[in-house]
N, C-alpha and C positions, 0 to 999 in steps of 0.2 A: 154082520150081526153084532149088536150089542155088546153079548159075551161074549164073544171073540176077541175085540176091542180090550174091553176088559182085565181080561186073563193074559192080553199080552203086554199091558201096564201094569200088573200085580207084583211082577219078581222088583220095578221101581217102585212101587210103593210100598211094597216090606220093606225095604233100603231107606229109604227116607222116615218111615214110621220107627224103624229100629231107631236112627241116627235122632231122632230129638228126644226118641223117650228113653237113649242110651242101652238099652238091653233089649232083649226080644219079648218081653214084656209087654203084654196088652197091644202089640205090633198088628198082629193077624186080626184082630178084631178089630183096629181100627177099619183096616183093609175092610173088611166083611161089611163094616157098617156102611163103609164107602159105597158096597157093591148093591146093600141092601135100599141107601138113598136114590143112587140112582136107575135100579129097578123100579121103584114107585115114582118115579120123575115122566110126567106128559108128553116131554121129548127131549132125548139124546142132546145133553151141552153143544153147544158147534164145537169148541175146542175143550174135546173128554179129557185130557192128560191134565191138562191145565186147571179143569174145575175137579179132577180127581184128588190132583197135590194140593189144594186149597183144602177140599174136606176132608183128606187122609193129616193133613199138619195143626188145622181147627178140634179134630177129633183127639191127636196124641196131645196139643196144649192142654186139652182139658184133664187128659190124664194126666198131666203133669202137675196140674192147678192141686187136680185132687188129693194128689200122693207126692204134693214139693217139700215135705219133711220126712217121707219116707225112706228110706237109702234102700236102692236100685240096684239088680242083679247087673254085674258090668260079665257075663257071657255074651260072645258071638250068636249071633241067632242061627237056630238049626229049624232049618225044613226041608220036606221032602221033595223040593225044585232044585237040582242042578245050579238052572241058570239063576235064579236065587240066591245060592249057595257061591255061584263064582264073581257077580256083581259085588256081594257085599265084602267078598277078600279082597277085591279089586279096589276097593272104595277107601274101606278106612279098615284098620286092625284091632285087635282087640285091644293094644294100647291105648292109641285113639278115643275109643267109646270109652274108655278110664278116665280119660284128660276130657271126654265132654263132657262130665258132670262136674267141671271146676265153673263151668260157663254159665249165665244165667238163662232159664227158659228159649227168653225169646234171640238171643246173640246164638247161640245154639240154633235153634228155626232157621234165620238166617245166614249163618254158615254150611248150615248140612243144607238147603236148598239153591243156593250160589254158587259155593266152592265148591261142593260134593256132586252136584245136579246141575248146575249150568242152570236154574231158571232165573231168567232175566228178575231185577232190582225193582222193576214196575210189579212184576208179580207178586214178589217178597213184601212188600211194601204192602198190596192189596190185602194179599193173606193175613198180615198183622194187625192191618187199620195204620199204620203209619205213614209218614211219607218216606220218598223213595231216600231221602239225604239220612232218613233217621237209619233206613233198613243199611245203608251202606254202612253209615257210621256203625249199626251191631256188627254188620261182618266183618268190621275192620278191626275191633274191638277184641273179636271174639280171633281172629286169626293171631293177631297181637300176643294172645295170653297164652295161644295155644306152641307158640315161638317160645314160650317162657318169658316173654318181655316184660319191665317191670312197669304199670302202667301208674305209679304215684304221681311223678312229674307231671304226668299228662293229668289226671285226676285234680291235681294240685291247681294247674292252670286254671283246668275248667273252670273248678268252683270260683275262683280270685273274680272269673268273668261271669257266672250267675251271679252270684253274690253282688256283685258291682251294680250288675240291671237289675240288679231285686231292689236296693237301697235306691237308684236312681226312679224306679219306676215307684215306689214307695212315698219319695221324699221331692216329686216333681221336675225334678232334674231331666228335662226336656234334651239340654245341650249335650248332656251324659249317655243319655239313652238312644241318640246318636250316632255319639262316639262307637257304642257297646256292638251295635249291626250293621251288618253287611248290605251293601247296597240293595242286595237282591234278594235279601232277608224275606222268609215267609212265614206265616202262621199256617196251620193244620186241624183238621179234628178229626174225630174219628167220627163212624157211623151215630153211635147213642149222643157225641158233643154236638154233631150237626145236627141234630133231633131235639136239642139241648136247646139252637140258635147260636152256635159258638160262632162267634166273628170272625170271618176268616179273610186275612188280608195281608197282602206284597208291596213288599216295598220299605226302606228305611223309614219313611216319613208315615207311613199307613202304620205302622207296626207301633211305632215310637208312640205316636198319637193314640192308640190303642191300650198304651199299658199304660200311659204316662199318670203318675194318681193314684195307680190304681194299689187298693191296700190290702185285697183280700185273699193273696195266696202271701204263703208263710215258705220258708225255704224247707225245703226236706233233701233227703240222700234217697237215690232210685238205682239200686242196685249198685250201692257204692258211688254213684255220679249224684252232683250236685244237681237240684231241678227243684222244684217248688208243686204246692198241693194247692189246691182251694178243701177244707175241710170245713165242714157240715154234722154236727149233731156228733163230732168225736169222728167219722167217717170220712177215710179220704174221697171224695166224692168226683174231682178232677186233678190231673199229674200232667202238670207241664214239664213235658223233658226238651231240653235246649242241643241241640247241632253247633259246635263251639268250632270254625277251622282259624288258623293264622292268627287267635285273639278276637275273634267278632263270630256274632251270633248270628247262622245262617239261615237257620230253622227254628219252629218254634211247635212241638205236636203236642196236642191236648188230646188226654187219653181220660175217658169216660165213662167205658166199656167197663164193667163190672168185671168181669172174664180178664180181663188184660189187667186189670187193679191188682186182681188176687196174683197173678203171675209174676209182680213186682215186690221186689226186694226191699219196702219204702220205709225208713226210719226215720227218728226226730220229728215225729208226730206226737200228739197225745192221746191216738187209736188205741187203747188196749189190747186191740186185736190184731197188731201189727209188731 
């Protein structure tokens, strides 16, 4: 039975609903809504747990979109499930939920579904609209800071290497833009950039070719990391955030999705509303 099913992935996804939205806050409804989508669904997902943590993590981002200048209850969630109750002392502490509101939205998403939940990098990835290289990069990011580590240097690099492919891709510098990727280098889009016609292509040579000239994203900061916007009418409209390892650019995700825009931390625009 359905609800069976159900009710026996509930006390995980209060656990994962608490862990992105950091408190027990709006948790149970996400749940609820969860339970309410796929009551009116034609037929039962083939893999329920999995399309369950996709709508329970889509539903608290949005609460987070909604209330990301709000400051958040950091209590332990209290319900009336046991098992509920001993999963998420198991999980993380209420220290823990304190230290995840240092982290952004989505590195947050990706740590509490990874590190905390074991779901595979493929899935992490699907849920956000990313690729798998960008989802690793949050949780490494996000594990990083939650070490206390200080991540300027690494900050510092990045940008030296956007910045570099920005002015190379800018100013034609074909030989440069090269340099900057990785042999295996990819581009990406999300669902609304592929709806867009965003060009999506692998490869040093496919990639390079692709940006070389090209003048119309401007550099911005996406949640403290260097990446660039294509900006439209004052609005940032597309965010390219870059996968930087060893000094060369591995990845390349165009983020389009209005939903994920607002989730982003983007400064050095001329958005007023940013």
């Amino acid at each position: 039975m359905i609800v069976e099913e159900f009710e026996a992935e509930r006390p995980r996804l209060l656990a994962i609903a608490t862990r992105i939205l950091g408190s027990p806050a709006g948790a149970e409804d996400a749940v609820q809504e969860a339970w309410l989508r796929l009551s009116s669904t034609a037929e039962p997902p083939e893999n329920l747990a999995a399309w369950l943590t996709t709508v329970v993590t889509r539903l608290c981002l949005d609460q987070v979109r909604a209330r990301r200048h709000v400051e958040l209850s950091e209590e332990l969630v209290s319900t009336s499930d046991p098992e509920a109750d001993a999963m998420l002392a198991d999980r993380v502490d209420a220290a823990m939920l304190v230290v995840l509101h240092t982290l952004s939205p989505l590195e947050r998403v990706a740590f509490v579904l990874h590190d905390l939940f074991a779901v595979p990098f493929d899935e992490v990835a699907a849920t956000l609209g990313r690729s798998e290289a960008a989802a690793r990069q949050l949780a490494s990011r996000a594990r990083r800071r939650l070490r206390g580590a200080d991540l300027e240097a690494e900050r510092t690099a990045h940008r030296e290497v956007v910045d570099a492919f920005l002015a190379a891709a800018r100013g034609g510098d074909l030989p440069r833009l090269l340099e900057l990727l990785a042999p295996d280098v990819a581009t990406h889009a999300d669902g609304v950039g592929a709806a867009m016609g965003a060009d999506v292509r692998t490869g040093r040579e496919a990639v390079a070719d692709r940006f070389n000239g090209v003048r119309g994203a401007m550099p911005v900061s996406v949640d403290g990391w260097a990446s660039a916007a294509w900006i439209h009418h004052r609005e940032v409209k597309v965010a390219f955030l870059f996968t930087v390892v060893d000094g060369l650019i591995t990845d390349i995700d165009m983020v389009a999705d209005p939903v994920s825009l607002e989730l982003m931390d983007i400064s050095g625009t001329s958005n007023p509303n940013r």
